[in-house]
Structure formats: structure tokens, C-alpha cells
mmJSON file of the N, C-alpha and C atoms, coordinates in Angstrom:
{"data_MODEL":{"atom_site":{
"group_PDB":["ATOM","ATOM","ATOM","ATOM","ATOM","ATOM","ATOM","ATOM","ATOM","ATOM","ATOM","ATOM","ATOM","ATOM","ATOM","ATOM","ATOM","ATOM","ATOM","ATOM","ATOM","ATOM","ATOM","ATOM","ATOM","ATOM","ATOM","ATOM","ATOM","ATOM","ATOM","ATOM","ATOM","ATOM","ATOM","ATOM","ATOM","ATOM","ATOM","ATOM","ATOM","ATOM","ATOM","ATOM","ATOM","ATOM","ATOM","ATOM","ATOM","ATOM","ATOM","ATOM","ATOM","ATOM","ATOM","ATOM","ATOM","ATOM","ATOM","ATOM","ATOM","ATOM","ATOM","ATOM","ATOM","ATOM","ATOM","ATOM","ATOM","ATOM","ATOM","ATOM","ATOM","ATOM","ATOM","ATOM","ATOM","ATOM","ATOM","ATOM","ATOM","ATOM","ATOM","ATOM","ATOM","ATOM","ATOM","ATOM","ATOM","ATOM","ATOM","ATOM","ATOM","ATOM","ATOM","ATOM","ATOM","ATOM","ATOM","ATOM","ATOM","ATOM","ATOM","ATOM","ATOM","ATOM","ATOM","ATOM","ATOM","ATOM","ATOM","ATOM","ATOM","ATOM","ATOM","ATOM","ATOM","ATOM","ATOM","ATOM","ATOM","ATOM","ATOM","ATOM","ATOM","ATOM","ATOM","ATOM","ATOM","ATOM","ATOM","ATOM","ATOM","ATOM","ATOM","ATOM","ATOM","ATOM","ATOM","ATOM","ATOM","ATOM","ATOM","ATOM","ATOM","ATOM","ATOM","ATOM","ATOM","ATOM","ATOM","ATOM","ATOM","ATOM","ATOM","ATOM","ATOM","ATOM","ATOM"],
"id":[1,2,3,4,5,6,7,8,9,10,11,12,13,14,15,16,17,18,19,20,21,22,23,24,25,26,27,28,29,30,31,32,33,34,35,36,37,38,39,40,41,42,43,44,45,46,47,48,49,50,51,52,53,54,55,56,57,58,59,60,61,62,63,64,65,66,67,68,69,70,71,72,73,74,75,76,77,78,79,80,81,82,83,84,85,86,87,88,89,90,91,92,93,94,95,96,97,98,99,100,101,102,103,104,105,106,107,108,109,110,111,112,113,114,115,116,117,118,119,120,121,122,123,124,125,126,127,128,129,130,131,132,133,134,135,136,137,138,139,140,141,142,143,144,145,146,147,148,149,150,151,152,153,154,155,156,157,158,159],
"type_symbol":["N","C","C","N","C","C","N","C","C","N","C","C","N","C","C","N","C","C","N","C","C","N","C","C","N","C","C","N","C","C","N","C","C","N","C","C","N","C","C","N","C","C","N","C","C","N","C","C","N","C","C","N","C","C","N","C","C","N","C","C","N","C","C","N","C","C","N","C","C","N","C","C","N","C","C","N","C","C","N","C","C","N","C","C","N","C","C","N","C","C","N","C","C","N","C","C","N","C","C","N","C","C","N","C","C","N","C","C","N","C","C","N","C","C","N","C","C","N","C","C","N","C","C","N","C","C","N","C","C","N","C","C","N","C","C","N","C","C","N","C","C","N","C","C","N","C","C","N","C","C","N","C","C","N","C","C","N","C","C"],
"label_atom_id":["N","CA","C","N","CA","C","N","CA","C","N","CA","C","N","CA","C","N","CA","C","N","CA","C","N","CA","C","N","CA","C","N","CA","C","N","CA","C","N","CA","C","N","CA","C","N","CA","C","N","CA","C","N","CA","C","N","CA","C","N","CA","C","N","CA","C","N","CA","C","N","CA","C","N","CA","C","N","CA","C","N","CA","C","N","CA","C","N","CA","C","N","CA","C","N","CA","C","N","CA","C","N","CA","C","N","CA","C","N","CA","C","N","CA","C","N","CA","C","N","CA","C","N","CA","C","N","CA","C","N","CA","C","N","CA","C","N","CA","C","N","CA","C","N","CA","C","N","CA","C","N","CA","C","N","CA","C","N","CA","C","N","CA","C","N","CA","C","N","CA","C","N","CA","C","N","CA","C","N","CA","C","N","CA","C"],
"label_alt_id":[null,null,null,null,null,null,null,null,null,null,null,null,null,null,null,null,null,null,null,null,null,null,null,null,null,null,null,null,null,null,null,null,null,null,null,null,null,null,null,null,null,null,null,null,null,null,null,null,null,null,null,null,null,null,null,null,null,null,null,null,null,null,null,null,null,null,null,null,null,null,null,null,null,null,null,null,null,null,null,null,null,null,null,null,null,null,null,null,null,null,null,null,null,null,null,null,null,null,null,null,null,null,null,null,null,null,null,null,null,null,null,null,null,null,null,null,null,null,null,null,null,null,null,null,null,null,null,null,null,null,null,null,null,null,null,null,null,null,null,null,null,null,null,null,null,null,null,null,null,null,null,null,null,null,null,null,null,null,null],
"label_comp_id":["UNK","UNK","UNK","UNK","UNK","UNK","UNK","UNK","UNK","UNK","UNK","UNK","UNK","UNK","UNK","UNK","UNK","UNK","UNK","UNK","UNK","UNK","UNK","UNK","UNK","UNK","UNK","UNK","UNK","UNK","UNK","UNK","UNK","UNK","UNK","UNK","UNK","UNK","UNK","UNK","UNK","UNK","UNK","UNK","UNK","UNK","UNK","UNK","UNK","UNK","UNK","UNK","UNK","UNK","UNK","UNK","UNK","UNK","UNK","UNK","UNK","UNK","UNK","UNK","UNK","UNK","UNK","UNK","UNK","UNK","UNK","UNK","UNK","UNK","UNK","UNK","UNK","UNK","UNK","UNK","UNK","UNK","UNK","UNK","UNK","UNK","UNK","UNK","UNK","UNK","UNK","UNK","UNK","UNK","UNK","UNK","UNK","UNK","UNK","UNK","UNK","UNK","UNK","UNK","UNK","UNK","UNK","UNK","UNK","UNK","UNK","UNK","UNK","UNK","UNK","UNK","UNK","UNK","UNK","UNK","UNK","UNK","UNK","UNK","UNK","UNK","UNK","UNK","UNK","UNK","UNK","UNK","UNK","UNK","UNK","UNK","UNK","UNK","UNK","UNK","UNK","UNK","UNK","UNK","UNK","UNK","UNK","UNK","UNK","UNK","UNK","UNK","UNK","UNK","UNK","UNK","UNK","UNK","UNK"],
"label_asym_id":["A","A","A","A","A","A","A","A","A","A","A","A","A","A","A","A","A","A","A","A","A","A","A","A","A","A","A","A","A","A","A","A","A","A","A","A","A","A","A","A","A","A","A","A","A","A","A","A","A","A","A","A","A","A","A","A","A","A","A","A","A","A","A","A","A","A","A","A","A","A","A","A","A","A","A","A","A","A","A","A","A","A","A","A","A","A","A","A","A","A","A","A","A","A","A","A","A","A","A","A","A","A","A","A","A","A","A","A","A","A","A","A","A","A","A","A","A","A","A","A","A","A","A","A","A","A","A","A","A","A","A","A","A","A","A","A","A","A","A","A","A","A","A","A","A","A","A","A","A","A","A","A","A","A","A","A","A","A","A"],
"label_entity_id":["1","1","1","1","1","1","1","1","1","1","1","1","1","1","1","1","1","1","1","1","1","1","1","1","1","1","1","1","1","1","1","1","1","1","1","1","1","1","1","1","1","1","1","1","1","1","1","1","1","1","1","1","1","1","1","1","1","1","1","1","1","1","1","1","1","1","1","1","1","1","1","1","1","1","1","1","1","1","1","1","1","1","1","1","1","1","1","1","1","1","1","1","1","1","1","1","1","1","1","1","1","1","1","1","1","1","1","1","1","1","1","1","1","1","1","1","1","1","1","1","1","1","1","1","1","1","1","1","1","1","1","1","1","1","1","1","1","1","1","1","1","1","1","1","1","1","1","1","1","1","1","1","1","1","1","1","1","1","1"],
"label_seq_id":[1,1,1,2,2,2,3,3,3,4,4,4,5,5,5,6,6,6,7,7,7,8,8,8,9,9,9,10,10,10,11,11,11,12,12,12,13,13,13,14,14,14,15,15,15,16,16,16,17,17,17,18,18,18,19,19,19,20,20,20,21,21,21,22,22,22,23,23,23,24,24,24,25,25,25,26,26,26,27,27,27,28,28,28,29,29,29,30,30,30,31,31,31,32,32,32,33,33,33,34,34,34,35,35,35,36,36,36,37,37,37,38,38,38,39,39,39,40,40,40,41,41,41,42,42,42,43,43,43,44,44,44,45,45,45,46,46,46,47,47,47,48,48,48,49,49,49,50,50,50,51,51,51,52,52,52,53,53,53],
"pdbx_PDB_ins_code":[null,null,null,null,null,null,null,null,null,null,null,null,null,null,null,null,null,null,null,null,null,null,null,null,null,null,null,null,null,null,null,null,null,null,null,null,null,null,null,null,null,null,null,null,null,null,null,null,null,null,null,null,null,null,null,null,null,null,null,null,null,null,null,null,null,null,null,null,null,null,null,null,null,null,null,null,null,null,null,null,null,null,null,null,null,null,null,null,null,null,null,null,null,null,null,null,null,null,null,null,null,null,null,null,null,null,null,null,null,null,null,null,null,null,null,null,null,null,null,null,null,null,null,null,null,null,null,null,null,null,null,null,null,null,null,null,null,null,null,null,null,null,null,null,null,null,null,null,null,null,null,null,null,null,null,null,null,null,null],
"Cartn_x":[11.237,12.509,12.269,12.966,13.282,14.626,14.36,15.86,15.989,16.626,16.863,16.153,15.736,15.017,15.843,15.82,16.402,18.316,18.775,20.286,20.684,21.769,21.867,23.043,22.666,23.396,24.361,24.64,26.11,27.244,28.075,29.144,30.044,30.546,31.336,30.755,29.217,28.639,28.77,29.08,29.356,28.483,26.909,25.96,26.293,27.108,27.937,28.499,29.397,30.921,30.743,31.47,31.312,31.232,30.693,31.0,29.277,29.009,27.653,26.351,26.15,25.561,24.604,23.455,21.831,21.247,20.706,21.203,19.721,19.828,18.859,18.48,17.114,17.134,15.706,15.817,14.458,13.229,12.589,12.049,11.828,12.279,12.5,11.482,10.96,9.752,8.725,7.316,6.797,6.192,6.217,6.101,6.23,7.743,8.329,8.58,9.276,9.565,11.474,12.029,13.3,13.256,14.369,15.071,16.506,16.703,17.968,18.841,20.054,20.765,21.161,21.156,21.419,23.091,23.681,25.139,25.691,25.664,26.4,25.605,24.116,23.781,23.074,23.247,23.11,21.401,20.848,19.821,19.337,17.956,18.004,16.474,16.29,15.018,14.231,12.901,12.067,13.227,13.566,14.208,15.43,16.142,17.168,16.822,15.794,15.227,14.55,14.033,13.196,14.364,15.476,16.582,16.561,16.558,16.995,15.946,15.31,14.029,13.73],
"Cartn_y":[2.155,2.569,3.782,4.694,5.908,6.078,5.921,5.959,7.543,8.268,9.589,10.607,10.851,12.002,12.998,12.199,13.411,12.71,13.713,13.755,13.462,12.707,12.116,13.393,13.942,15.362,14.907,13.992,13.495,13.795,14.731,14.722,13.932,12.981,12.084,10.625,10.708,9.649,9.376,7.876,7.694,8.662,8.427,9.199,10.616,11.078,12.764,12.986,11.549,11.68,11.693,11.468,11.499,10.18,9.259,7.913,7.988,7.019,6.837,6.321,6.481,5.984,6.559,6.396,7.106,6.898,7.931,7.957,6.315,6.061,5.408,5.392,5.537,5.607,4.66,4.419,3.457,4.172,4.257,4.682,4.237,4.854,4.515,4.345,6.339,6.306,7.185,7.193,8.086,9.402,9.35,10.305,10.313,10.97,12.179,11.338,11.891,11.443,10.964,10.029,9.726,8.892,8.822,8.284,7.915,6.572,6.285,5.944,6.543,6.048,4.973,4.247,2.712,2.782,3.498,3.304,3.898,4.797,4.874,5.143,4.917,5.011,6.125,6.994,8.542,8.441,9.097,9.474,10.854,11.295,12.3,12.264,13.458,14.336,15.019,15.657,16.511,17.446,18.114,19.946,18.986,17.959,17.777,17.827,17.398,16.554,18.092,18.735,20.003,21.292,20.868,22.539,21.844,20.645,20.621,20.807,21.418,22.098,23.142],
"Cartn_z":[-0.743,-1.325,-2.217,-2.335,-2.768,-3.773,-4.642,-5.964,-6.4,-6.596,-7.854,-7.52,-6.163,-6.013,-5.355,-4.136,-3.13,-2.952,-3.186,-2.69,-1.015,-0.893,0.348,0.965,2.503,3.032,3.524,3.442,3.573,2.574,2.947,1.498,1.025,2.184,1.544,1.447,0.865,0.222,-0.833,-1.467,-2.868,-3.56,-3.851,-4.341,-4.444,-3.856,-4.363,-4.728,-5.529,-5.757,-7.178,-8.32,-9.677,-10.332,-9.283,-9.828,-10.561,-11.091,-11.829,-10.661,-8.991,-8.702,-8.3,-8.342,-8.208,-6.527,-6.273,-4.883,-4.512,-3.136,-3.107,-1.15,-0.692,0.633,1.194,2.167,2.661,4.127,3.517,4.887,5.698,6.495,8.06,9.097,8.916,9.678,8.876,8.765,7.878,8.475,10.102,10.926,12.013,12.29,11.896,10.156,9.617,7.922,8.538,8.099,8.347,7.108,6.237,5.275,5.654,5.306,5.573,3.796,3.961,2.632,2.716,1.609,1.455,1.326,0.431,1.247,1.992,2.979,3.565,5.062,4.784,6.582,7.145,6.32,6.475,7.086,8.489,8.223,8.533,7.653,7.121,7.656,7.856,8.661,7.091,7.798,6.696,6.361,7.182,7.155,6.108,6.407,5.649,3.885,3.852,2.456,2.176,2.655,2.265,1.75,2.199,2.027,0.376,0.038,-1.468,-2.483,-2.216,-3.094,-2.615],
"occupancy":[1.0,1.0,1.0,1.0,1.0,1.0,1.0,1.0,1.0,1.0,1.0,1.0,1.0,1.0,1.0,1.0,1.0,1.0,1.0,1.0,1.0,1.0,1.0,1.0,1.0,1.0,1.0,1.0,1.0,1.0,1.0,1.0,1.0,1.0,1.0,1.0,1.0,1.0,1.0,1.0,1.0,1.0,1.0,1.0,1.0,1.0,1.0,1.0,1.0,1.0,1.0,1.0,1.0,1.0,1.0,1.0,1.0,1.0,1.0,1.0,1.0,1.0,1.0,1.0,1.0,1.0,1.0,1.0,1.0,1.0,1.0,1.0,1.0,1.0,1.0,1.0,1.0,1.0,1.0,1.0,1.0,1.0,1.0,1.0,1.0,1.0,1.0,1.0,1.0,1.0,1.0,1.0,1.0,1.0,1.0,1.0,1.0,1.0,1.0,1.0,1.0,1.0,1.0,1.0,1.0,1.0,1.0,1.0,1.0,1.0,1.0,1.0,1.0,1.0,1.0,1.0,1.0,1.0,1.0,1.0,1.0,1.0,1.0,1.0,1.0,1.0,1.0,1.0,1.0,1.0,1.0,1.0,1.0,1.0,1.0,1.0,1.0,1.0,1.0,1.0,1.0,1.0,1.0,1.0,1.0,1.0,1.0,1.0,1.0,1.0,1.0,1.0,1.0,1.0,1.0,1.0,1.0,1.0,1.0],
"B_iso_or_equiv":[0.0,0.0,0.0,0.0,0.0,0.0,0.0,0.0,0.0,0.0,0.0,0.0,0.0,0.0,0.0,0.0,0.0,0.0,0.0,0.0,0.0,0.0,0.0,0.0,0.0,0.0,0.0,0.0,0.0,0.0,0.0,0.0,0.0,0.0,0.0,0.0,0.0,0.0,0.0,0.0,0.0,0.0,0.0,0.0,0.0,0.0,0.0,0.0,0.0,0.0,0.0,0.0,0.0,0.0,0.0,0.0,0.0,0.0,0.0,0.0,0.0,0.0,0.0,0.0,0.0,0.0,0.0,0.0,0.0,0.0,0.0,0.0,0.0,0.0,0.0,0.0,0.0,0.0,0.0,0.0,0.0,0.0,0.0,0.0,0.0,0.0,0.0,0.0,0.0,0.0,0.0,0.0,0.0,0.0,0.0,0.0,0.0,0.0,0.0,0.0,0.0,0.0,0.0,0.0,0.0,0.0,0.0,0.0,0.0,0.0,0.0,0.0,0.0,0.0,0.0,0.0,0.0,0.0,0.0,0.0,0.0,0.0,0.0,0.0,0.0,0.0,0.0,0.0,0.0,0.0,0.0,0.0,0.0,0.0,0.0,0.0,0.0,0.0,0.0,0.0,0.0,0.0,0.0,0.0,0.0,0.0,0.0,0.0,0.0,0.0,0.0,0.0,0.0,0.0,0.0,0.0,0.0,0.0,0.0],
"pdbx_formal_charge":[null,null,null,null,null,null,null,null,null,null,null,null,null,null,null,null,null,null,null,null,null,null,null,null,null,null,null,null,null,null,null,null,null,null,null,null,null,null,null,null,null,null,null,null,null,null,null,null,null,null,null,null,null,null,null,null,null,null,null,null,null,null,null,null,null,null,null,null,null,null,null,null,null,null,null,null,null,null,null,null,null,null,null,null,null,null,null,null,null,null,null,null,null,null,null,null,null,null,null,null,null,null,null,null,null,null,null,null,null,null,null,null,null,null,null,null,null,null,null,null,null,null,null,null,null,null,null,null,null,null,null,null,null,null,null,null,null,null,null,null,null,null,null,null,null,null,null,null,null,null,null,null,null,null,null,null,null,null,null],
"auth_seq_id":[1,1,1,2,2,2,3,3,3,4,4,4,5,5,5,6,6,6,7,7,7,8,8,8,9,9,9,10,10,10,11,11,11,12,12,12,13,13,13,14,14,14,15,15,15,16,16,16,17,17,17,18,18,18,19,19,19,20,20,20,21,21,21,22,22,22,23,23,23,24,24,24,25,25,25,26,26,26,27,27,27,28,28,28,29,29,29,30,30,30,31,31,31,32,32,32,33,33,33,34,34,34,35,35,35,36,36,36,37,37,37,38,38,38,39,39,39,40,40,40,41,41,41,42,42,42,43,43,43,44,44,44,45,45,45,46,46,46,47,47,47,48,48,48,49,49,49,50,50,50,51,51,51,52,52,52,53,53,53],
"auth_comp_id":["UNK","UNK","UNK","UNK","UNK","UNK","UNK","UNK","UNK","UNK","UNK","UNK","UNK","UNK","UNK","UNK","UNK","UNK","UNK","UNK","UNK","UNK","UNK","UNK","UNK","UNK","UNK","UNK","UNK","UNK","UNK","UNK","UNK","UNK","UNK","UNK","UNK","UNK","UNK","UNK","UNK","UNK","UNK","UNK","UNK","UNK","UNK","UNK","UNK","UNK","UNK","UNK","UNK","UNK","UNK","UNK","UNK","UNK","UNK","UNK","UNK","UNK","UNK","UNK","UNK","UNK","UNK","UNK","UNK","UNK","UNK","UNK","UNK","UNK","UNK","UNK","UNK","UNK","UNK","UNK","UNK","UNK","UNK","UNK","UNK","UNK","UNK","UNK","UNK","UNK","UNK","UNK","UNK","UNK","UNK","UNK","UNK","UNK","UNK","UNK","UNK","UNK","UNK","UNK","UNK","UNK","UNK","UNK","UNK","UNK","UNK","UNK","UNK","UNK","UNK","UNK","UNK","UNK","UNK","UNK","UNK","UNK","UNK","UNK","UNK","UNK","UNK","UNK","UNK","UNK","UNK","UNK","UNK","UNK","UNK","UNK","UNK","UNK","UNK","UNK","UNK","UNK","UNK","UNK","UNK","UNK","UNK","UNK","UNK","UNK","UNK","UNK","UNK","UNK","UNK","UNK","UNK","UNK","UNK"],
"auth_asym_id":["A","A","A","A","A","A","A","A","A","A","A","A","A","A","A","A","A","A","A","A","A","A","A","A","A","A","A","A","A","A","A","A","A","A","A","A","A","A","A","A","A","A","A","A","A","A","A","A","A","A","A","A","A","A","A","A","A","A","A","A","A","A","A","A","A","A","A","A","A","A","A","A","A","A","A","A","A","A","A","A","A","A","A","A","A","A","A","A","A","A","A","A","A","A","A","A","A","A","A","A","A","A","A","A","A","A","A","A","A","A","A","A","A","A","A","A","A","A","A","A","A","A","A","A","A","A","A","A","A","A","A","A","A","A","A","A","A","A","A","A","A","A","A","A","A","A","A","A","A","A","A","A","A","A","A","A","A","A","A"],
"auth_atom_id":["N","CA","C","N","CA","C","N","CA","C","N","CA","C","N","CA","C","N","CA","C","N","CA","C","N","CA","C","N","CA","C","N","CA","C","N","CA","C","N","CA","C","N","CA","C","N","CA","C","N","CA","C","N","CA","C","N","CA","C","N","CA","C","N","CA","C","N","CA","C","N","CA","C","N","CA","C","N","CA","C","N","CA","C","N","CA","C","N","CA","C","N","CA","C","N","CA","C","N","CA","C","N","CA","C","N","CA","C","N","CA","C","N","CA","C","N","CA","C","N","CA","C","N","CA","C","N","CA","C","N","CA","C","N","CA","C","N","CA","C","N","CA","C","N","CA","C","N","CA","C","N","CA","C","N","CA","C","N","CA","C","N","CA","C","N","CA","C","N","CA","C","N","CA","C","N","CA","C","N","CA","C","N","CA","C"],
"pdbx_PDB_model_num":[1,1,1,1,1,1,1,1,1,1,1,1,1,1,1,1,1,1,1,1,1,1,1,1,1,1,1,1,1,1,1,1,1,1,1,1,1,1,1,1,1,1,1,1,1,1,1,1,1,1,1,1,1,1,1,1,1,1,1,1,1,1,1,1,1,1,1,1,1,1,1,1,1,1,1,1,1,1,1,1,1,1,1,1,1,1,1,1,1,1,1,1,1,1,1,1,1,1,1,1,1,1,1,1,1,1,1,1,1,1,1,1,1,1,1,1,1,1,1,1,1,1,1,1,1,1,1,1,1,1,1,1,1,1,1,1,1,1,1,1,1,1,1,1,1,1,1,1,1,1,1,1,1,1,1,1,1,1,1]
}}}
């Protein structure tokens, strides 16, 4: 599990909205790298997780 790091590229995920919630994702696979968001499903690649740095 992954809490407060990386932002979920989904825009209409709670975690983007102005509510108080900290994003949170599980890994999926560690290679290739896939993260999935815990609410809303979203999954997310290296290139996704890499544009936000």
C-alpha cells in the first residue's frame, strides 16, 4: 500500500476533489510498475506516476 505520495490521474477521483482524503493505491504489479487507486479503481502505469515529478 502506497498513502500521500503520488496523486491518482484520474480527475474525477475523490483524492482530487477538496474533500480531506489522502490519496491511497496498492500494487498491483512491480514489473511493469501498475498501481491501482483504492477508491475509485484507477490504474496507473510508470509514465502515469512519473509526469507528476
Amino acid at each position: 500500500v502506497i498513502e500521500g505520495i503520488v496523486k491518482c490521474a484520474n480527475p474525477a477521483c475523490i483524492s482530487n476533489s477538496n474533500e480531506p482524503v489522502q490519496s491511497k493505491f496498492y500494487v498491483k504489479s512491480e514489473e511493469p510498475l501498475i498501481l491501482k487507486c483504492h477508491y475509485c479503481g484507477y490504474m496507473m502505469d510508470k509514465s502515469d506516476i512519473l509526469k507528476q515529478f
